[in-house]
C-alpha positions in Angstrom: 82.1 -81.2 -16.7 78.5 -79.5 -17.5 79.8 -76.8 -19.9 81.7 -79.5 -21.4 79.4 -82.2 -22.3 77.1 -79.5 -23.1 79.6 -78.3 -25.9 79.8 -82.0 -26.7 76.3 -82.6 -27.4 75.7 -79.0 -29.2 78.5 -80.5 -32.1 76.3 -83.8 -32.6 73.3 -82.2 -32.9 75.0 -80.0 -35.3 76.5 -82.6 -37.5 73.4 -84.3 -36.7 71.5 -81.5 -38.4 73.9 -81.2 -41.5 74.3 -85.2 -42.2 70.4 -85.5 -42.4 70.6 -83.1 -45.4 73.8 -84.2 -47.1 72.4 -88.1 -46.8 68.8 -86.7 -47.8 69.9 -85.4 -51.2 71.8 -88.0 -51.5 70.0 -90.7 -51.8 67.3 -89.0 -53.9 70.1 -88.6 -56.1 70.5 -92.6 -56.3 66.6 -92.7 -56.9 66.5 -91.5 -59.6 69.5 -93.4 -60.4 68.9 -96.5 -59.7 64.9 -96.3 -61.0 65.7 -94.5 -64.2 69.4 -96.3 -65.6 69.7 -99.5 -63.7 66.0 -100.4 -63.3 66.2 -101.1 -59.8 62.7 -100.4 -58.9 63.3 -101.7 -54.7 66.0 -99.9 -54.3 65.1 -96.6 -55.6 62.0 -96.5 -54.1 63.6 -97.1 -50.3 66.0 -94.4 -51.4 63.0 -91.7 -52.1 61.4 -92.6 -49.1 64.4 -92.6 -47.0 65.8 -89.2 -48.6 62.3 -87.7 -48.0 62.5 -88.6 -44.2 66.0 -87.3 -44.0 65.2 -84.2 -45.5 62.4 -83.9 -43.0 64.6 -84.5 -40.7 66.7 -81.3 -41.3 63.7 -79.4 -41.9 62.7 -80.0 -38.3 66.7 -79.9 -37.2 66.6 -76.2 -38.8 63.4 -75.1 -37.1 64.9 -76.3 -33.2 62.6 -79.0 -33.2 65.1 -82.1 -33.1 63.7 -84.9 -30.9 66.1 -87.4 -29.4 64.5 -90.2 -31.4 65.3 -88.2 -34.6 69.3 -89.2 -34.3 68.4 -92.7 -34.2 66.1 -92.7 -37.3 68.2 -90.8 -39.0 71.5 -94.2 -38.4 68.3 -96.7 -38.8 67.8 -94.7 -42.5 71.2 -94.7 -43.3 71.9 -98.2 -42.9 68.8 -100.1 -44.3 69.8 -97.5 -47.3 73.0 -98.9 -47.5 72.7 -102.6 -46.3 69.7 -103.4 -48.9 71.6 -102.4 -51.8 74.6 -105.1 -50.3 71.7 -108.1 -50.3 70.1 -107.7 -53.5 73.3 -106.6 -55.7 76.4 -108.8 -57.0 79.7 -107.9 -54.9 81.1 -106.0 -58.1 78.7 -103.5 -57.8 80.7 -101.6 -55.3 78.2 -101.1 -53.2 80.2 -102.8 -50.0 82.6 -99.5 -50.2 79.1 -97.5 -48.6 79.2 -100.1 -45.4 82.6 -98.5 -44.0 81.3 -95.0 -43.8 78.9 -96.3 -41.1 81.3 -97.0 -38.4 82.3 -93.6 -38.0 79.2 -92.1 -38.7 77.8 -94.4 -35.5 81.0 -93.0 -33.7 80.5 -89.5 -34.6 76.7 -89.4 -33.8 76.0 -91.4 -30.5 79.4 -91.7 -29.3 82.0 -93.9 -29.0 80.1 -97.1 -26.7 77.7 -96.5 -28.3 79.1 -96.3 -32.0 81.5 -99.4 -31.2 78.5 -101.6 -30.1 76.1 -100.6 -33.5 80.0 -101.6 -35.5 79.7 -105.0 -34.3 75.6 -105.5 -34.6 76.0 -104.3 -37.9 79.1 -106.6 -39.1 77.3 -109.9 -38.5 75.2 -109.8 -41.1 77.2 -107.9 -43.2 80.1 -110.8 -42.6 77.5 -113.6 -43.8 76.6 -111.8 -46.3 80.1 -111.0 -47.5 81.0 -114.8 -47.2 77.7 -116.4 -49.1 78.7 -114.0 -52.3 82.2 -114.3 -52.5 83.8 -116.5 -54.9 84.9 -120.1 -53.0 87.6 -120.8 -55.3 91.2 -120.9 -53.8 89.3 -119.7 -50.2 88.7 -116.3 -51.8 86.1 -116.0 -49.1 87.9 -115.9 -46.1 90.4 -113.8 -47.8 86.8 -111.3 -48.5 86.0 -111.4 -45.5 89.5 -110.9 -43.5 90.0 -107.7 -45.6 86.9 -106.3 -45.1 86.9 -106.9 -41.1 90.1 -105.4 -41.3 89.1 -102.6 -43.2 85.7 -101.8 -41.5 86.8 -102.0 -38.0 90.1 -99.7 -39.0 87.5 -96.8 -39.9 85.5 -97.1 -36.7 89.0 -96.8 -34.6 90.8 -94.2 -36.7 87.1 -91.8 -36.3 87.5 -93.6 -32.5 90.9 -91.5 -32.0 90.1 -88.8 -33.4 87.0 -88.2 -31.3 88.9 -89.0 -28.3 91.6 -86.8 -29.0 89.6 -84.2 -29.9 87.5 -84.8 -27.1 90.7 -84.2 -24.6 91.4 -80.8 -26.6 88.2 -79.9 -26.2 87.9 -80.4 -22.3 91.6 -78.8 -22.0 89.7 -75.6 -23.4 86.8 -75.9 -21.6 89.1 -75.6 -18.5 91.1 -73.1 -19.4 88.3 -71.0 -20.7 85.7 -71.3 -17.8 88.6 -72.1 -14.8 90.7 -69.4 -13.2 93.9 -70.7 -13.8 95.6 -69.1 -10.2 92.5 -70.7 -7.8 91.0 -73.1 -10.1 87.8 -72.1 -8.9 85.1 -70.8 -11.6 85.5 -67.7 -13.6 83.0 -64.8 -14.9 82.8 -66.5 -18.0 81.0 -69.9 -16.3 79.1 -67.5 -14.2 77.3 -66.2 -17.0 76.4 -69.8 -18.5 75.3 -70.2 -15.0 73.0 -67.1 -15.7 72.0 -67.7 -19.0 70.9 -71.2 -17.6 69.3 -70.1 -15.0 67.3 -67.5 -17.0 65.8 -70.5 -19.6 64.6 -72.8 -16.8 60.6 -72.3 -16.4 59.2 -71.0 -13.7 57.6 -73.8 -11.1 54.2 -72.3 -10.2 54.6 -74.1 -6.6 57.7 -72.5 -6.0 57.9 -70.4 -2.5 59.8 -67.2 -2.6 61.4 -67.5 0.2 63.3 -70.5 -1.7 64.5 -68.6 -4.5 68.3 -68.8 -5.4 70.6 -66.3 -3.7 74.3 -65.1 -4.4 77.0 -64.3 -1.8 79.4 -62.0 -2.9 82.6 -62.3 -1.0 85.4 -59.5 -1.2 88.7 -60.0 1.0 89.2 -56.9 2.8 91.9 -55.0 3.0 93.6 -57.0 0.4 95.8 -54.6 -1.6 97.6 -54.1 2.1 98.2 -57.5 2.0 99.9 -57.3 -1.5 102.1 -54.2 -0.1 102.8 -55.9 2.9 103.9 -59.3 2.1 103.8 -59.5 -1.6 101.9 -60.4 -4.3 103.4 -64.4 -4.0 101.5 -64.2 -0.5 98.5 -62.9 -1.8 97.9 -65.3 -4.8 98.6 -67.8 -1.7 95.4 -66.2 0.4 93.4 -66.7 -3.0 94.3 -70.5 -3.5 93.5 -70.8 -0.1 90.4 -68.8 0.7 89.5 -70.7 -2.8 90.1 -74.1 -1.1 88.5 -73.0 2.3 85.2 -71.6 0.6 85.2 -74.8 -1.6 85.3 -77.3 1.6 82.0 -75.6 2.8 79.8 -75.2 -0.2 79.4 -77.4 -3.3 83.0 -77.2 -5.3 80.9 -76.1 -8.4 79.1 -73.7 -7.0 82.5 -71.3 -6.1 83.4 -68.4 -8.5 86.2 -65.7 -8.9 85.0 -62.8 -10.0 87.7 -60.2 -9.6 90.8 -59.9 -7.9 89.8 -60.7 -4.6 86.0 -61.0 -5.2 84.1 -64.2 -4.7 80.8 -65.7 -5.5 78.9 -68.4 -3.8 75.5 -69.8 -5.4 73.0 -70.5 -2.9 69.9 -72.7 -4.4 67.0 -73.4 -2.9 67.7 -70.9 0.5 65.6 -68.6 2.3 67.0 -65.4 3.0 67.2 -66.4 6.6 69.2 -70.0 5.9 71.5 -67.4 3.1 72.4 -65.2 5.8 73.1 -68.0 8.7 75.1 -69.7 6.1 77.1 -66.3 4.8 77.7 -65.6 8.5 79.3 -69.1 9.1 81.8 -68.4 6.2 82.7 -65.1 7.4 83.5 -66.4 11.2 85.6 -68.8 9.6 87.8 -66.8 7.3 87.9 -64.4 10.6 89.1 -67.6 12.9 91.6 -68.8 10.1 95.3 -68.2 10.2 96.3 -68.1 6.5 100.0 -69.4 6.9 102.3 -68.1 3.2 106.2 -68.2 2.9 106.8 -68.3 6.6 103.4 -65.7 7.5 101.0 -66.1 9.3 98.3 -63.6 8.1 94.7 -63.3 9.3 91.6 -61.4 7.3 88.6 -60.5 7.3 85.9 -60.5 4.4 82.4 -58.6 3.3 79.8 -60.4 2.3 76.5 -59.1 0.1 73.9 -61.6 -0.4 71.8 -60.8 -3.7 68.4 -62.8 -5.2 68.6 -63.8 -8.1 65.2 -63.2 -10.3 64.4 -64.1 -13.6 64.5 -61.4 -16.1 67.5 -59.8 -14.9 71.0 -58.9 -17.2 73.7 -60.3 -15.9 75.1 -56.5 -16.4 71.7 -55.8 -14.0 72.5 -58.5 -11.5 75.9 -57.7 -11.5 74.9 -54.0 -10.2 72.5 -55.3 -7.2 75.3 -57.6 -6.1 77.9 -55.0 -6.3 75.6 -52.5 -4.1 74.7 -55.1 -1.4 78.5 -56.2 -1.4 79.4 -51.9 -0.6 76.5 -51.8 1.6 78.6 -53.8 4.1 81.9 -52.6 3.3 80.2 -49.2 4.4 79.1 -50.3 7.3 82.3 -50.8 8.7 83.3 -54.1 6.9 83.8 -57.5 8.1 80.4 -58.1 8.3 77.1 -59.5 6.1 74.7 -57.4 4.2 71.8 -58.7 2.6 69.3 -56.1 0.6 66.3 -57.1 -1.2 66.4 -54.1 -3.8 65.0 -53.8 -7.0 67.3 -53.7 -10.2 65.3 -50.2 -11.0 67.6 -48.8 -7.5 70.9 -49.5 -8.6 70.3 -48.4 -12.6 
């Protein structure tokens, strides 16, 4: 799901964005450090150059200006920060303990194949490492090494779970936030990230007008008879099925409930000719189909407004122009199409 992975991404670039800084002052903390009470010249040095770049990092993370390459450099920092230390320093140093905040951090940032393949590129030389400075005495190196396989692979599956469970939460909301829960088709809420999306794309100077995207508006009419007539059980039964029926002739993701009985269709790349032909078909067919609930058999009729939809326009200000043309046809007698190219200034 779009909104979903969206969501997904947004939270990396976020932690991303935070990590950069927290690493950054980090390690110019060690710098000093390292330079100034253990006289590790290397090693402080690759820590202030590596905490400069971090911080740079954030700098451009805070001004919107993240490149995809940044996420990368960012790990790459990280783990030459942490792995040169490992070479050059006796195993009592502690500074092994750093090496199993990396599997989650690979987990967390590019994602769980992704994270579990940098975990195992990163534990061979770590693991050769591990067993050339242990102690062979009474096969203390295998007994290094086990633990610390053990260990660093644990860390990288417990952040693993987490982000997959969190992951299934966060889909489960996405769903019920962005879903109707009777029709399972699209709610206002998605139709306004459809909006807002559609409002930050730039305009293609080659574009024709007569291919700009257009909105049916589909209201069932007559539908609070319906409900008095056969109940409202038969008429949540119409809007399952008029849900299914406009979803088997358009794209499924492209079909929203508005309102009660109010639908929305988004057209891309149609002339207002192809919009119309296309609005008509669905009308003849809810017209020509028997809606069969609890032993019924119920025919209706809809009203269809097609609107454009421009840049520049509130979805409060496209809402009204949609609205207008949709009225336009009840007016005229209902059961029909209505298309009207007015301006927002008409309706406000």
């Amino acid at each position: 799901m779009t909104i979903h992975t969206n969501s997904l991404l947004e939270a990396r670039d976020t932690l991303h964005k935070w990590l950069s800084l927290v690493t950054g002052v980090i390690m110019i903390f060690f710098c000093f450090f390292n330079i100034v009470l253990l006289k590790q010249l290397s090693i402080g040095i690759l820590e202030a150059v590596f905490g400069l770049l971090n911080l740079g990092i954030f700098y451009l993370a805070y001004q919107g200006k993240t490149k995809p390459w940044h996420k990368c450099l960012l790990l790459g920092s990280i783990t030459i920060t942490v792995l040169y230390p490992f070479y050059l320093a006796d195993l009592r140093a502690g500074s092994i303990y750093w090496l199993l905040l990396l599997p989650p951090l690979y987990c967390l940032l590019v994602g769980a194949k992704r994270g579990l393949f940098c975990t195992i590129l990163l534990s061979f030389p770590v693991l050769i490492l591990l067993f050339i400075k242990s102690d062979s005495e009474s096969y203390f190196s295998y007994r290094s090494v086990i633990n610390f396989v053990l260990a660093y692979f644990l860390s990288y599956a417990i952040c693993y779970l987490y982000e997959t469970q969190y992951d299934k939460n966060s889909q489960r909301l996405q769903e019920m936030a962005f879903r109707d829960p009777l029709t399972g088709a699209k709610n206002r809420h998605s139709l306004k990230l459809f909006f807002d999306g559609f409002n930050k794309k730039p305009l293609d100077p080659f574009q024709q007008e007569e291919e700009e995207t257009r909105l049916l508006i589909i209201d069932i009419d007559y539908f609070k008879s319906v409900n008095d007539e056969f109940g409202h059980d038969a008429g949540d039964a119409i809007l399952i099925e008029m849900t299914e029926l406009l979803q088997y002739h358009t794209d499924n993701q492209h079909v929203y409930r508005i309102g009660g009985e109010e639908f929305l269709i988004v057209l891309e790349q149609y002339c207002q000719k192809q919009a119309y032909n296309f609005a008509e078909s669905i009308r003849q067919n809810i017209e020509n189909t028997i809606f069969r609930t609890h032993q019924q058999n119920i025919k209706i009729t809809v009203s269809i407004g097609i609107a454009q939809l421009i840049k520049g326009q509130s979805f409060r200000e496209f809402l009204r122009v949609a609205d207008k043309n949709l009225y336009s046809a009840k007016n005229q007698g209902r059961n029909l199409v209505h298309y009207g190219a007015m301006s927002v200034t008409e309706v406000i």
